[in-house]
VMD Tcl script that draws the C-alpha trace (Angstrom):
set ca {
  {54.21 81.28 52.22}
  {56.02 80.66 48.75}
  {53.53 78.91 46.72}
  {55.69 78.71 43.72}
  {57.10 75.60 45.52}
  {53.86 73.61 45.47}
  {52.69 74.34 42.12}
  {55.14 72.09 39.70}
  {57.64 69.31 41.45}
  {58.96 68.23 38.45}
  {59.40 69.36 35.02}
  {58.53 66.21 33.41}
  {54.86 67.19 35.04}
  {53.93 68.22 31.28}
  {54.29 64.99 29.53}
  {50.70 63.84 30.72}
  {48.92 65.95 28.77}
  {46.04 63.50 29.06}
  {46.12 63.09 32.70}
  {43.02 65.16 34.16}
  {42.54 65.75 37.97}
  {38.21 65.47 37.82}
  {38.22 66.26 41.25}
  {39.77 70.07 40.19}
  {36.94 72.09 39.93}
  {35.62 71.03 43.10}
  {39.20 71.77 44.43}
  {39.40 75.04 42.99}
  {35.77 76.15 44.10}
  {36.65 75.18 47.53}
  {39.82 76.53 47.57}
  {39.11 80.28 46.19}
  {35.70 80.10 48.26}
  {37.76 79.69 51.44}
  {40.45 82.78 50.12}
  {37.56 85.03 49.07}
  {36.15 85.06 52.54}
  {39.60 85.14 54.27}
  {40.19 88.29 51.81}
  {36.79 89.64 53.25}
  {38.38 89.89 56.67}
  {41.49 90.78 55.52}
  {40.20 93.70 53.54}
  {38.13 94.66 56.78}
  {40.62 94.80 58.81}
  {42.54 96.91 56.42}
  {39.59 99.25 55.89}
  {39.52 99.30 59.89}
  {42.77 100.65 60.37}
  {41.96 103.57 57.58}
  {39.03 105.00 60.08}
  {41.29 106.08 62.90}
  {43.53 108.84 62.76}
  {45.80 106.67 65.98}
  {46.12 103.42 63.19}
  {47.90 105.25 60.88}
  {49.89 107.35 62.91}
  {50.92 104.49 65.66}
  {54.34 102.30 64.32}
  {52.22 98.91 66.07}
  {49.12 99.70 63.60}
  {51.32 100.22 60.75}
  {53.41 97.63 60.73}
  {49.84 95.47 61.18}
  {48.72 97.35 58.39}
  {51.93 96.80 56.59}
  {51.35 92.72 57.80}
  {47.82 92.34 56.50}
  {48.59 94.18 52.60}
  {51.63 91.72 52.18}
  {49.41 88.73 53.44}
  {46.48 89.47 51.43}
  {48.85 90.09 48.02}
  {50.52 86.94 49.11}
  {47.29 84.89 49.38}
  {46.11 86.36 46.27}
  {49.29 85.28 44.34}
  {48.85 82.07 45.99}
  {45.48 81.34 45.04}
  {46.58 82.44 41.17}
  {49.61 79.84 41.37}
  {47.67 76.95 42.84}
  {44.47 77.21 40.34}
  {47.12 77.34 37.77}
  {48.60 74.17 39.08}
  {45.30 72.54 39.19}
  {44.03 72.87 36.04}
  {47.11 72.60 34.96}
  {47.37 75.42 32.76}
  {50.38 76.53 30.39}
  {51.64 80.25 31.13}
  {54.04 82.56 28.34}
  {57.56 82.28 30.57}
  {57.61 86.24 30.86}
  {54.57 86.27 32.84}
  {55.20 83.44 34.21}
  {58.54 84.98 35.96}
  {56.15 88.09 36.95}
  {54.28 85.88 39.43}
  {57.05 83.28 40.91}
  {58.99 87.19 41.24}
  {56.27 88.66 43.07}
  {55.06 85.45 44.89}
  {59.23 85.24 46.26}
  {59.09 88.95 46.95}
  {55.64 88.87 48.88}
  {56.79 85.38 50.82}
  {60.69 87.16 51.78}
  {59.28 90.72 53.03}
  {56.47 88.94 55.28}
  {58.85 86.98 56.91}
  {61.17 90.36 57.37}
  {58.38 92.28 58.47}
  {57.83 89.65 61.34}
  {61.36 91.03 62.71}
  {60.33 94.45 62.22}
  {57.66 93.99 64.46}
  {59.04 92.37 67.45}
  {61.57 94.96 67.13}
  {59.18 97.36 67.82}
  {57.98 95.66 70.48}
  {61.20 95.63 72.06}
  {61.76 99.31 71.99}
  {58.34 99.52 73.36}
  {58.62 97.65 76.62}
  {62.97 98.24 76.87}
  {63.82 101.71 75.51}
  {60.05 102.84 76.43}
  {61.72 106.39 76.65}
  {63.03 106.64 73.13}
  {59.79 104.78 71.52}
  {58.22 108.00 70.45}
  {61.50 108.80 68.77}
  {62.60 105.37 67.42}
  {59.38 104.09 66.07}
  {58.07 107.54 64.76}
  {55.88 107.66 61.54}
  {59.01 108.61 59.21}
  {61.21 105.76 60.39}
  {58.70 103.09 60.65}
  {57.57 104.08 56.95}
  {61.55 103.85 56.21}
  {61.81 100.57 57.67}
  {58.91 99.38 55.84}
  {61.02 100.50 52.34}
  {64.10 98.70 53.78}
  {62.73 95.69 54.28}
  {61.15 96.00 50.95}
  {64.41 96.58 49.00}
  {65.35 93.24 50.80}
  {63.07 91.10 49.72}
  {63.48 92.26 45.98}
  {66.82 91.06 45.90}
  {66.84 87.68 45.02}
  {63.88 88.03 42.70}
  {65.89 90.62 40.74}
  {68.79 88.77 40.71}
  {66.89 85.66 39.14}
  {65.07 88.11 36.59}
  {68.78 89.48 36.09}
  {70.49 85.84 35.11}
  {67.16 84.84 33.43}
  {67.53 87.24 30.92}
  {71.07 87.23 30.36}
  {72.56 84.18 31.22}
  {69.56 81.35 30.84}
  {69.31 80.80 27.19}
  {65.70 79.34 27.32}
  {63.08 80.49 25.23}
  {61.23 83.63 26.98}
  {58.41 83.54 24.82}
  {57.64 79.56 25.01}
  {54.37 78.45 26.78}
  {55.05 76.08 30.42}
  {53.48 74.69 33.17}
  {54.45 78.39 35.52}
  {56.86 76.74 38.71}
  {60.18 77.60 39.88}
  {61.24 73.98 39.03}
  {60.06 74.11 35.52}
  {60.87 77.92 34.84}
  {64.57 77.97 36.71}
  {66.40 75.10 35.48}
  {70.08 76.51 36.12}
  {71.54 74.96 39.37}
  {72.33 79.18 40.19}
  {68.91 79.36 41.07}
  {68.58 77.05 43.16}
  {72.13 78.09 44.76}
  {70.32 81.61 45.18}
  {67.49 80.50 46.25}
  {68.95 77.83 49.21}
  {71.31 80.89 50.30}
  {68.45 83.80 50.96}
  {66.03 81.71 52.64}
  {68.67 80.18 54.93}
  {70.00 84.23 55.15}
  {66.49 85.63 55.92}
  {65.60 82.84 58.57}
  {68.59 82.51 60.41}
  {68.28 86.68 61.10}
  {64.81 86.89 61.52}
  {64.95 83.87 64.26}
  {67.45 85.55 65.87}
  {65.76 88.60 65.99}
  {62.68 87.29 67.17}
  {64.40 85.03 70.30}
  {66.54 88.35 70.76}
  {63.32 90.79 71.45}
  {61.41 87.71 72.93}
  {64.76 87.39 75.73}
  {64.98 90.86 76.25}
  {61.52 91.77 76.86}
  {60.98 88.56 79.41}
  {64.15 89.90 81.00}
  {63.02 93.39 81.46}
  {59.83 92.28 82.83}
  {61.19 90.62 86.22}
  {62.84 93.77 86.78}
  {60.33 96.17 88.83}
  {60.38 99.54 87.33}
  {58.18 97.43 84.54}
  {55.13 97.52 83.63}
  {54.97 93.52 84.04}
  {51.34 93.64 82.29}
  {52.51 95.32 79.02}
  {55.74 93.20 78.85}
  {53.87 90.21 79.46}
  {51.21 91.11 76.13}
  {54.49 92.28 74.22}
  {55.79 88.71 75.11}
  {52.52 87.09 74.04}
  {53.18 89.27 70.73}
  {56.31 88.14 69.85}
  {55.81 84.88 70.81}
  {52.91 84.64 68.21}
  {55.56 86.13 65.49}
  {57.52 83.05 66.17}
  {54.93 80.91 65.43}
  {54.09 82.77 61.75}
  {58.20 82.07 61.09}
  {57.50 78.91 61.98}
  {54.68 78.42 59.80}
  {56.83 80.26 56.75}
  {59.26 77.77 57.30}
  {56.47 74.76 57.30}
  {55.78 75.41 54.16}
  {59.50 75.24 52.71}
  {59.54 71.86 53.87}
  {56.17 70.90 52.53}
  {56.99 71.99 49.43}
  {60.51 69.22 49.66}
  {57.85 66.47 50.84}
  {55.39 67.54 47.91}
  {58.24 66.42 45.66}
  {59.50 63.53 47.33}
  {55.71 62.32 46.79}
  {55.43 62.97 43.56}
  {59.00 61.61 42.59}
  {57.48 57.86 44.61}
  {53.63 58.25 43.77}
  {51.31 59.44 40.73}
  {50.17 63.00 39.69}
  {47.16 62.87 41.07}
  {48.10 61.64 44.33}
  {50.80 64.59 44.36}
  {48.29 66.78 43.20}
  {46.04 65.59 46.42}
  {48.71 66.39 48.56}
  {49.31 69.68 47.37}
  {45.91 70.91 47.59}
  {45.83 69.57 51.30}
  {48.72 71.38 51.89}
  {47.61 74.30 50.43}
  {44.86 74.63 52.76}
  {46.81 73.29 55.84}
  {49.59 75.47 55.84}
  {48.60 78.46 53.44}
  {45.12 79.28 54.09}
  {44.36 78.59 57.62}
  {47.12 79.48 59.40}
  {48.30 83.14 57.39}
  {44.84 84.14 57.49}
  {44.23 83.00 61.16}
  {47.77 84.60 62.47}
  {46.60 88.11 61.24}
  {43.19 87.75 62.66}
  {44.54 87.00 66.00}
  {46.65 89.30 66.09}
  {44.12 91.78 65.77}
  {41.57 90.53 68.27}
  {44.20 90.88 71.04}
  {44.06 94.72 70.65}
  {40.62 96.08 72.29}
  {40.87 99.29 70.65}
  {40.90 97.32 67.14}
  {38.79 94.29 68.08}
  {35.73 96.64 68.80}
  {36.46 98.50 65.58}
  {36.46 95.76 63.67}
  {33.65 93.43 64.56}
  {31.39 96.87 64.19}
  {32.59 97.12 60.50}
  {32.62 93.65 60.02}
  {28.89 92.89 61.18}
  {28.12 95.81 59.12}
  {27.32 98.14 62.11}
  {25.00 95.85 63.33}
  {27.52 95.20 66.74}
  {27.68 98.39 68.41}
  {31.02 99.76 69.59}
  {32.73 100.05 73.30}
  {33.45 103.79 73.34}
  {35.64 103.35 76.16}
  {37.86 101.08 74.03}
  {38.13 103.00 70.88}
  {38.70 106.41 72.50}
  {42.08 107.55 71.08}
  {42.58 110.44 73.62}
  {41.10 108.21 76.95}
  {44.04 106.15 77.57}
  {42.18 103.03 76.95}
  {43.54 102.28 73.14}
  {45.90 99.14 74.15}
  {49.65 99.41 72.10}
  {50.74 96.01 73.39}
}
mol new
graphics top color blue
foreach p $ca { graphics top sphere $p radius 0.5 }
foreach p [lrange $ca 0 end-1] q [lrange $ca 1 end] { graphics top cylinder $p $q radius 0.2 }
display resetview
């Protein structure tokens, strides 16, 4: 989710210097209380996937992998941009650029790597043959890059005109939001073209495999139970898109509140937002996603209740057949 559109609506947000939100603390210690222990699960399920040779070698548990490090940065960044936001604090423009460039980055390649995914389940359950092949460590780990060198594009092009076409002061102190920082109608050109770019691909990517695979699946020589979890799979993909782009247009109401209401309501808004649409759902998505796979759901709740829930062998066997890919 792009945070950097809920911290600042408008620029004239710094003119109330006297304006204080009392209610912030309690709204920060909630908030970051509520990341930290989505970041605990997060970072087991990420310390999961390191304790099987199968999760790092499979494309399904890298690209999960790949999921949970960009969701956990992204939350991370997001917590950073909204405590900034509520207390309101004034950031040097040169770091400030650092986070809204890595918050766009982290935002753009999640929302790619949802594509890469359902591609790979296609090739899974349609070109089952060639899987091995297509979706081998090298390639998937190439993808991964790819998709990375994507999502750095518009962030390096608005670092590029920044620098030497915006003729603001770099070393001035602001309140740290795209609306305050990029004030050159470019940006917002840039900005309106990628994310209209990125969804209208990924969509189609993710109806494509989510066609194809319930096609393949009436036919007979199909395994109908593995194309009906690879449906599941990608269906729940379409669902995170559709969460990414929730919070695009939460971010537009966010503003059209402020612009017809006070700060503080505005600021109320954005916090239950923030929670709404950031926390719950990106956190949730991932942990889902996990707990469908039996082989990683046993794995996981024994790490994550400290050993004190004791494995299914059968489940987390990587030579007995019984390690689920779909």
């Amino acid at each position: 989710m792009n945070m950097s559109a809920f911290n600042g609506s408008k620029s004239n947000l710094t003119q109330s210097p006297f304006l204080v939100d009392r209610d912030a603390p309690v709204k920060t210690l909630l908030c970051v209380t509520t990341c930290v222990i989505f970041l605990y699960v997060n970072g087991v399920m990420i310390f999961t996937l390191r304790k099987k040779t199968v999760f790092q070698e499979t494309s399904r548990y890298i690209l999960f992998g790949h999921m949970l490090w960009v969701d956990t940065l992204n939350l991370f960044m997001s917590v950073v941009l909204f405590v900034c936001a509520v207390s309101r604090l004034f950031i040097l423009k040169n770091v400030c650029i650092i986070l809204l460039a890595a918050a766009q980055s982290l935002y753009q390649v999640a929302v790619l790597n949802l594509a890469l995914m359902s591609l790979e389940r296609y090739v899974a359950i349609c070109i089952p043959l060639r899987h091995a092949e297509i979706t081998s460590y090298r390639r998937t780990n190439m993808a991964i890059g790819v998709i990375w060198m994507i999502g750095l594009i518009q962030c390096l092009s608005e670092i590029i005109i920044f620098y030497s076409i915006d003729t603001t002061n770099t070393v001035m102190n602001l309140f740290c939001s795209r609306t305050t920082l990029f004030r050159l109608q470019i940006y917002k050109k840039l900005e309106i073209a990628f994310t209209c770019v990125f969804f209208v691909v990924v969509t189609f990517v993710i109806i494509f495999t989510y066609a194809s695979i319930a096609a393949v699946a009436k036919t007979a020589s199909c395994d109908k139970m593995s194309a009906k979890k690879a449906n599941k799979t990608v269906l729940l993909h379409l669902i995170q898109l559709c969460l990414c782009a929730a919070s695009i247009l939460v971010g537009v109401i966010q503003e059209v509140i402020y612009v017809y209401t006070d700060y503080m309501t505005s600021l109320h808004v954005m916090y239950i937002c923030f929670v709404v649409f950031m926390i719950f759902p990106k956190c949730l998505s991932s942990l889902i996603y996990g707990m469908r796979d039996q082989a990683f759901s046993s794995l996981f709740k024994y790490y994550f209740t400290f050993g004190f829930k004791k494995q299914n062998r059968c489940n987390t066997a990587i030579g007995g057949g019984k390690i689920d890919t779909n």
